[in-house]
PAMAR-904264 format. One record per residue (C-alpha): x, y, z; residue in three letters; residue number from 0. Coordinates in steps of 0.1 Angstrom, whole numbers, plus 5000, padded with zeros to 4 digits. Example, Ala and Ser with C-alpha at 12.3 -4.5 7.8 and 13.67 -1.06 7.14 Angstrom:
PAMAR-904264
PT   px   py   pz rest  nr
PT 5123 4955 5078  ALA   0
PT 5137 4989 5071  SER   1
//
This chain:
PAMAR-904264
PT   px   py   pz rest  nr
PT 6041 6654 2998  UNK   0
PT 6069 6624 3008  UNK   1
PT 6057 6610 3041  UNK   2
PT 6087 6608 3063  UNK   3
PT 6097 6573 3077  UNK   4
PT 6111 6561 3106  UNK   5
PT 6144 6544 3109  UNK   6
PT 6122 6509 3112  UNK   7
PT 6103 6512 3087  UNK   8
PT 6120 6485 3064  UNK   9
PT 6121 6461 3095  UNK  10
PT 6079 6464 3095  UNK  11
PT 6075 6450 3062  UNK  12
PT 6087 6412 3079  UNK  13
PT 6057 6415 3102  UNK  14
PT 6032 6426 3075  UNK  15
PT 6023 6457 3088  UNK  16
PT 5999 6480 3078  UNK  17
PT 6008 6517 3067  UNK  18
PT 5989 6547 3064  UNK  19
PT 5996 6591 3066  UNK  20
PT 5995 6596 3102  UNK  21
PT 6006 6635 3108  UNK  22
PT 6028 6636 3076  UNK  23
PT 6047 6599 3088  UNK  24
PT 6039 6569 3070  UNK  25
PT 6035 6545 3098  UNK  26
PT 6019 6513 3110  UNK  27
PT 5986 6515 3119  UNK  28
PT 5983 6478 3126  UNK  29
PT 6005 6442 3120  UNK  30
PT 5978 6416 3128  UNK  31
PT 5944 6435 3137  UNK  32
PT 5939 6465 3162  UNK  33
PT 5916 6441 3186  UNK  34
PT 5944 6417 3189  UNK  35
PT 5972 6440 3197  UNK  36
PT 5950 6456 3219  UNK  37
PT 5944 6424 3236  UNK  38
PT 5977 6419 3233  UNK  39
PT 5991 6444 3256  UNK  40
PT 5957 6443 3282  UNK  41
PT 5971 6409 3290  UNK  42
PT 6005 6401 3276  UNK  43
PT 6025 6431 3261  UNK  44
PT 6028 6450 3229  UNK  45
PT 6058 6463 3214  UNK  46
PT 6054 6505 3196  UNK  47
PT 6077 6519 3173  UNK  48
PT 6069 6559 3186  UNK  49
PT 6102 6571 3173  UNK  50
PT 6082 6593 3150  UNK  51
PT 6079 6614 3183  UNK  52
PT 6101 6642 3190  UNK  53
PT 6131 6647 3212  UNK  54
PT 6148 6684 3219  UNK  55
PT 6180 6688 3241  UNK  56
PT 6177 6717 3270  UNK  57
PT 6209 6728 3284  UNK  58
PT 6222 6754 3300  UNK  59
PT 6226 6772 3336  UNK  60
PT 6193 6786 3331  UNK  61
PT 6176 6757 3315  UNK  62
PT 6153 6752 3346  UNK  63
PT 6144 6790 3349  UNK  64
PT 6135 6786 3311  UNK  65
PT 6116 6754 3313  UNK  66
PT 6094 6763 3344  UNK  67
PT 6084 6793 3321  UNK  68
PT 6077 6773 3290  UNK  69
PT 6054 6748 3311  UNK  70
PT 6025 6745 3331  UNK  71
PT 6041 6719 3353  UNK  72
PT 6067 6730 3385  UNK  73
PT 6102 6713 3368  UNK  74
PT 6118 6722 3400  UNK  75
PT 6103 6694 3416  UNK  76
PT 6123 6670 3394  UNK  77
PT 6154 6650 3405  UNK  78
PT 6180 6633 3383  UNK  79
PT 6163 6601 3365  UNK  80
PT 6131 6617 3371  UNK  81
PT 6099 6626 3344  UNK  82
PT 6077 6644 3343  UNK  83
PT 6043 6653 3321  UNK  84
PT 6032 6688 3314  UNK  85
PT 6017 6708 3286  UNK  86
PT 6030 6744 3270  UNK  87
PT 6000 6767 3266  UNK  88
PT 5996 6802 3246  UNK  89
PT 5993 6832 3266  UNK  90
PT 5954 6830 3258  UNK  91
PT 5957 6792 3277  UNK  92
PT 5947 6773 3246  UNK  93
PT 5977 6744 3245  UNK  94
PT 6009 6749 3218  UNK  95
PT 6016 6713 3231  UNK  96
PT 6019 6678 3257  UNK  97
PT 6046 6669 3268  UNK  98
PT 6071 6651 3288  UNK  99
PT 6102 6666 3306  UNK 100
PT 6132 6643 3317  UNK 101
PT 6159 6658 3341  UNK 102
PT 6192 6641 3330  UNK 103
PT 6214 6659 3349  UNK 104
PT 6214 6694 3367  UNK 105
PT 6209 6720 3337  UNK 106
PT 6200 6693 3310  UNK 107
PT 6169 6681 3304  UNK 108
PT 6151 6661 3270  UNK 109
PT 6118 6675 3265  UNK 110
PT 6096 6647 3243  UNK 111
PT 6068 6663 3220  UNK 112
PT 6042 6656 3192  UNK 113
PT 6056 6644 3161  UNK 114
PT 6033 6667 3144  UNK 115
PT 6043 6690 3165  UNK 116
PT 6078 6696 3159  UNK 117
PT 6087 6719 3141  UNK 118
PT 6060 6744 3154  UNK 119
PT 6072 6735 3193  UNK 120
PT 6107 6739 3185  UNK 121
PT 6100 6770 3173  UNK 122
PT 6077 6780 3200  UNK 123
PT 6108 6773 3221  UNK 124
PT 6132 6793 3204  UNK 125
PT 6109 6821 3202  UNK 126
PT 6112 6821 3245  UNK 127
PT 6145 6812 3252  UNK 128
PT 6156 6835 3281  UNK 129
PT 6190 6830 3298  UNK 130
PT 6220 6809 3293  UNK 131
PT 6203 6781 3275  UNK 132
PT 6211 6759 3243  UNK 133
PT 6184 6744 3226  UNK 134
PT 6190 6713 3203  UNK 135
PT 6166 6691 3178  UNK 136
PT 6180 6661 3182  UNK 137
PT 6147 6644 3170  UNK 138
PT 6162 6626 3138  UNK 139
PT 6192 6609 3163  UNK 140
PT 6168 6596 3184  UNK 141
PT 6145 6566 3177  UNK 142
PT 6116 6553 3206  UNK 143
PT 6103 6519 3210  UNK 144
PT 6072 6515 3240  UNK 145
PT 6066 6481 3251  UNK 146
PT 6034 6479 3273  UNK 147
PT 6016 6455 3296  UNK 148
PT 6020 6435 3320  UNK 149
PT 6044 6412 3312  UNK 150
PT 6068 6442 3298  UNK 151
PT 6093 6444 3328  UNK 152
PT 6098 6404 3330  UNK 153
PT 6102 6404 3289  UNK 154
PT 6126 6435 3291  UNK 155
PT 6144 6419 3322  UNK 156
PT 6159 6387 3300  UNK 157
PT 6176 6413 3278  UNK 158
PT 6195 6433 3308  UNK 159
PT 6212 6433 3344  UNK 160
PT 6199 6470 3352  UNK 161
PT 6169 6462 3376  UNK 162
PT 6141 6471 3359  UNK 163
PT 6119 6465 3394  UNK 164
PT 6138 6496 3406  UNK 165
PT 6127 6523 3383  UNK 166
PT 6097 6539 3395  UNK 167
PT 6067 6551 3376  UNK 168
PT 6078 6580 3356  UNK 169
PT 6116 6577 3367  UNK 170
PT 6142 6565 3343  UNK 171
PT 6179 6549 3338  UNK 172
PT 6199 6561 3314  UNK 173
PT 6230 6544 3295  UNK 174
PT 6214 6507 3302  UNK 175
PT 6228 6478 3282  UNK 176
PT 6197 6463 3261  UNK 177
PT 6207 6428 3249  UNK 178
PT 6242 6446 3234  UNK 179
PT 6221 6474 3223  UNK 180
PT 6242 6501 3242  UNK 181
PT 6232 6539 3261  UNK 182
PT 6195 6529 3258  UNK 183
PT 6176 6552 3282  UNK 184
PT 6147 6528 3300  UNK 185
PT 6120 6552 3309  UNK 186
PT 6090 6538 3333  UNK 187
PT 6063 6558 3315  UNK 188
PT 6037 6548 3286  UNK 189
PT 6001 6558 3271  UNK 190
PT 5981 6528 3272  UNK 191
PT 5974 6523 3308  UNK 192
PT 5995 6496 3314  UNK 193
PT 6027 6491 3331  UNK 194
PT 6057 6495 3307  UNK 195
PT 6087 6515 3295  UNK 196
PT 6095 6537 3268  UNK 197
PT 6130 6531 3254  UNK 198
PT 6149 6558 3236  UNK 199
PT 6183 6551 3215  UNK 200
PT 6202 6559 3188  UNK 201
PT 6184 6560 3160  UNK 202
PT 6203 6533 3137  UNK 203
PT 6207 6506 3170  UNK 204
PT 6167 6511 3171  UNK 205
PT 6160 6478 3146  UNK 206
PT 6181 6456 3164  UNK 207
PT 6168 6462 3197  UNK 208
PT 6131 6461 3182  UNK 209
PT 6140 6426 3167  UNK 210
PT 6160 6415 3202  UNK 211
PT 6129 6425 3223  UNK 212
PT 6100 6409 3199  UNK 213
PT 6127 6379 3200  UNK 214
PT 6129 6375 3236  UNK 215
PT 6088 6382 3243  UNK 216
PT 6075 6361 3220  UNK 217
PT 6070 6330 3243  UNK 218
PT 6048 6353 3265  UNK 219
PT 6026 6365 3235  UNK 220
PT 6048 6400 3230  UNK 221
PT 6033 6418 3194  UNK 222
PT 6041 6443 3179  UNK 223
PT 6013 6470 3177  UNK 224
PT 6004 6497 3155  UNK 225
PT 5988 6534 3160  UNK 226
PT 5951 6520 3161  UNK 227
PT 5955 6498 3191  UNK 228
PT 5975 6532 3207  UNK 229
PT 5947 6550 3199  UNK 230
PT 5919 6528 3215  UNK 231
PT 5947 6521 3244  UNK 232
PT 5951 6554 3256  UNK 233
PT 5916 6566 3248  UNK 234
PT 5902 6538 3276  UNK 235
PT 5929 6551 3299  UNK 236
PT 5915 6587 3288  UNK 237
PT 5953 6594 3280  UNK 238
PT 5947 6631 3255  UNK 239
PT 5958 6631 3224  UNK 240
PT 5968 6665 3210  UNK 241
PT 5948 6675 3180  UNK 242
PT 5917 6661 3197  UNK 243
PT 5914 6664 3234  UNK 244
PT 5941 6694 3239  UNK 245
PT 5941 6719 3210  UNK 246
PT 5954 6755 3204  UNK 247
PT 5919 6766 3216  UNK 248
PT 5912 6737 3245  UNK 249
PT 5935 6744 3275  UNK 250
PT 5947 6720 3297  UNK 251
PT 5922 6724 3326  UNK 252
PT 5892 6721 3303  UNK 253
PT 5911 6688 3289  UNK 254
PT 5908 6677 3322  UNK 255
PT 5943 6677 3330  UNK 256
PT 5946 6703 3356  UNK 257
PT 5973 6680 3377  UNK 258
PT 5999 6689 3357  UNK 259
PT 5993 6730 3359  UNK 260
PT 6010 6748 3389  UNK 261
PT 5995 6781 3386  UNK 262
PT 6008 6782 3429  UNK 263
PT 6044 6773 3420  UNK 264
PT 6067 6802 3422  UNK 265
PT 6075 6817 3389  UNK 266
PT 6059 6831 3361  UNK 267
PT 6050 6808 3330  UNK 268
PT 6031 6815 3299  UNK 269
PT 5994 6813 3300  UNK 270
PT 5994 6815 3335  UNK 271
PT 5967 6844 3338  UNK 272
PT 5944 6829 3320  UNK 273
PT 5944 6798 3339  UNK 274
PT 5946 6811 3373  UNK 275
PT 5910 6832 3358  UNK 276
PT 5895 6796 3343  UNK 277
PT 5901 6782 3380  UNK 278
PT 5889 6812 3402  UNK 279
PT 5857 6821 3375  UNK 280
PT 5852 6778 3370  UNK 281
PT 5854 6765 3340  UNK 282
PT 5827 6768 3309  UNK 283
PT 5827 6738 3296  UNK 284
PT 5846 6705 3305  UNK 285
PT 5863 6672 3291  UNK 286
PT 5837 6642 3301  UNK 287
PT 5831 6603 3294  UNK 288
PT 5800 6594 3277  UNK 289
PT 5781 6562 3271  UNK 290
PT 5767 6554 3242  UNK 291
PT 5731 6535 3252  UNK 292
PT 5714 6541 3219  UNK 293
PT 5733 6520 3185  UNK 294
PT 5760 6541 3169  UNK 295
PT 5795 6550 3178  UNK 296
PT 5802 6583 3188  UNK 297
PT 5833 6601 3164  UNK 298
PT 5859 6629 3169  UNK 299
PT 5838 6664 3156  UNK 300
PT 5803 6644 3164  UNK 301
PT 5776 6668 3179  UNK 302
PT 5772 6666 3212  UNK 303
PT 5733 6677 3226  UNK 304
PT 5716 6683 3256  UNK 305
PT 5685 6658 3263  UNK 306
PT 5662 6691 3253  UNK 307
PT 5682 6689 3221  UNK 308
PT 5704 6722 3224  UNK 309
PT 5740 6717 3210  UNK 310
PT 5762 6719 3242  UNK 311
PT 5795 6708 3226  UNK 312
PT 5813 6675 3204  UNK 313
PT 5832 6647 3206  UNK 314
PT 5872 6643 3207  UNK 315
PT 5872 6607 3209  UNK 316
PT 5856 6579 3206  UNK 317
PT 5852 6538 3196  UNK 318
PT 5835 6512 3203  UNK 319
PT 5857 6500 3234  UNK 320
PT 5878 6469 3224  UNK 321
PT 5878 6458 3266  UNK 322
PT 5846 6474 3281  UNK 323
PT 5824 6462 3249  UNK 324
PT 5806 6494 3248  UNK 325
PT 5805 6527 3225  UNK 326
PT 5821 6554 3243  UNK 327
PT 5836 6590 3238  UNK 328
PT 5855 6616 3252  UNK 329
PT 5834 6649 3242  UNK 330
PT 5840 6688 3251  UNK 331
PT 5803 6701 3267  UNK 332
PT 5791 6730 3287  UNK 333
PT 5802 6727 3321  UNK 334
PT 5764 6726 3333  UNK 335
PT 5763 6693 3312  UNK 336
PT 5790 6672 3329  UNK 337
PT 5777 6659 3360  UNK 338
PT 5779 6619 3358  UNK 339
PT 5746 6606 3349  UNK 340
PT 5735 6640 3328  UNK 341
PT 5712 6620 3300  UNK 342
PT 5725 6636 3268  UNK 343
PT 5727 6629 3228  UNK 344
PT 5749 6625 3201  UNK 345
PT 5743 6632 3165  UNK 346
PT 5755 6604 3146  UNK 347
PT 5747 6600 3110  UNK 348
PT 5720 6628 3115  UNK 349
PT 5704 6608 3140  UNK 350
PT 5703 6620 3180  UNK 351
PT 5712 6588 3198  UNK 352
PT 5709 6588 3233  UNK 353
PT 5740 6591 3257  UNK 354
PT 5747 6592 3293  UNK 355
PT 5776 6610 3307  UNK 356
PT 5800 6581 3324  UNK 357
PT 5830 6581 3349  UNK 358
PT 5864 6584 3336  UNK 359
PT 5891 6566 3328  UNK 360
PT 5874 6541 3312  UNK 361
PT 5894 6515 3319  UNK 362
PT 5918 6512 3344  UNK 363
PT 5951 6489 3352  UNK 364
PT 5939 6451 3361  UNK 365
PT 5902 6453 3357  UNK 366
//
């Protein structure tokens, strides 16, 4: 199979990144080392190239009708320049996808989803359209650049006269001037815990405004990062990661999520029997942080047990925490199992190594 490539990809080689098969896209898992860039963008920033991520163009008079019934989240909340995060479920409330909505006008709107995802959403989305709506792939247009931490806004701020101090936490600007990179939309939103903005643009101005930001951060210890220091990022932020934490048969409330399902707001939307039943009946089993106390680090598919040694559920994440110093998971149990505290196991290497059940997130912004 050819591994597809982001527009970038021949600009990664001048920074000696490392490539491997993520989800069908040969990307860079790391530059320098996953504990540096991690480091990196805890206390300085990190600059992602996520344009392997997809981008689909809603428009239409009904678009809002249609995208209120696609998602669990209430779009009607949204104003202009605002975002929003959500999830599409099945009608059996297992999740078909996460997912961020952005209202760029009244009846338009750039839903942002999965790169493994793609063509399976966009087809999901077609398969409901109702109304007047058009529905556009523009994912090969579109290239995305994150840069993350807390010195993003003052790097990203030398590079334009938009005030960045402006843009609320998942609100956006569109058509910003980047450094001469033009129509960049400057989105205050991220999955690594930190402050920071995700940056979408044309797809063939993307390697010019990667090399003008890594330019103009580099005094202030701006790297660029790869998918492994994503991955332990959002994981201490206990940011989900499809595939793992939200699957076709993990819905969004047992992931933990439940914020961004409306089952009150006022129109129908798919799934939405099923998870009005998991919050009346209570859920059966639930997303919790675990500890590792024993040596060993707990991995996604480990066994999770109860302390009388009775399988209760697995693991979806887990590391040995780059800025807590510990071995920790995220792990799927029996409801009855996930108090804080609950003494529980993990079967690592066909050893049961002894686990306590922890507060989540992990890590949070500045401590």
């Amino acid at each position: 199979m050819t591994l597809k490539r982001t527009t970038l990809f021949e600009t990664y080689k001048k920074y000696g990144a490392k490539v491997i098969d993520f989800g069908g896209w040969e990307l860079p898992v790391q530059f320098s080392s996953i504990l540096e860039e991690h480091e990196a963008v805890r206390k300085e920033a990190g600059l992602f190239d996520v344009s392997h991520m997809g981008e689909v163009l809603v428009e239409g008079k009904d678009a809002e009708g249609y995208i209120n019934y696609l998602v669990t989240n209430d779009v009607t909340k949204l104003s202009i320049n605002q975002a929003q995060y959500t999830t599409m479920c099945y009608p059996d409330g297992g999740t078909v996808d996460d997912l961020l909505v952005y209202k760029l006008a009244n009846e338009k709107y750039l839903l942002v989803i999965n790169a493994a995802n793609i063509e399976k959403d966009y087809g999901w989305m077609k398969q409901h359209v109702r109304g007047e709506v058009t529905l556009q792939n523009i994912s090969n247009a579109i290239a995305q650049l994150a840069i993350q931490g807390p010195m993003a806004e003052s790097i990203l701020q030398r590079l334009t006269e938009t005030d960045l101090a402006e843009i609320d936490f998942f609100h956006f600007v569109q058509n910003v001037n980047l450094g001469g990179v033009t129509e960049v939309l400057v989105s205050r939103t991220g999955y690594t815990g930190e402050d920071g903005f995700e940056l979408y643009v044309e797809a063939d101005k993307a390697s010019a405004l990667w090399e003008k930001i890594l330019e103009t951060g580099k005094e202030d210890g701006l790297k660029p990062c790869g998918l492994g220091a994503r991955d332990t990022l959002r994981f201490e932020a206990r940011l989900a990661l499809y595939g793992q934490e939200l699957t076709n048969k993990i819905s969004p409330l047992e992931a933990g999520i439940g914020f961004a399902v409306k089952t009150n707001k006022g129109s129908d939307f798919i799934g939405k029997t099923v998870l009005i039943k998991q919050k009346e009946e209570g859920l059966k089993r639930r997303l919790v942080g675990i500890e590792v106390t024993g040596r060993g680090i707990p991995r996604h598919g480990y066994k999770v047990l109860s302390e009388d040694e009775e399988e209760i559920g697995c693991i979806t994440s887990g590391t040995h925490s780059p800025s807590l110093k510990k071995s920790l998971g995220l792990a799927l149990v029996s409801a009855e199992h996930a108090e804080v505290g609950t003494k529980l196991k993990v079967e690592i290497r066909n050893k049961q190594i002894d686990a306590v059940v922890v507060k989540t997130p992990f890590y949070k912004k500045g401590s």
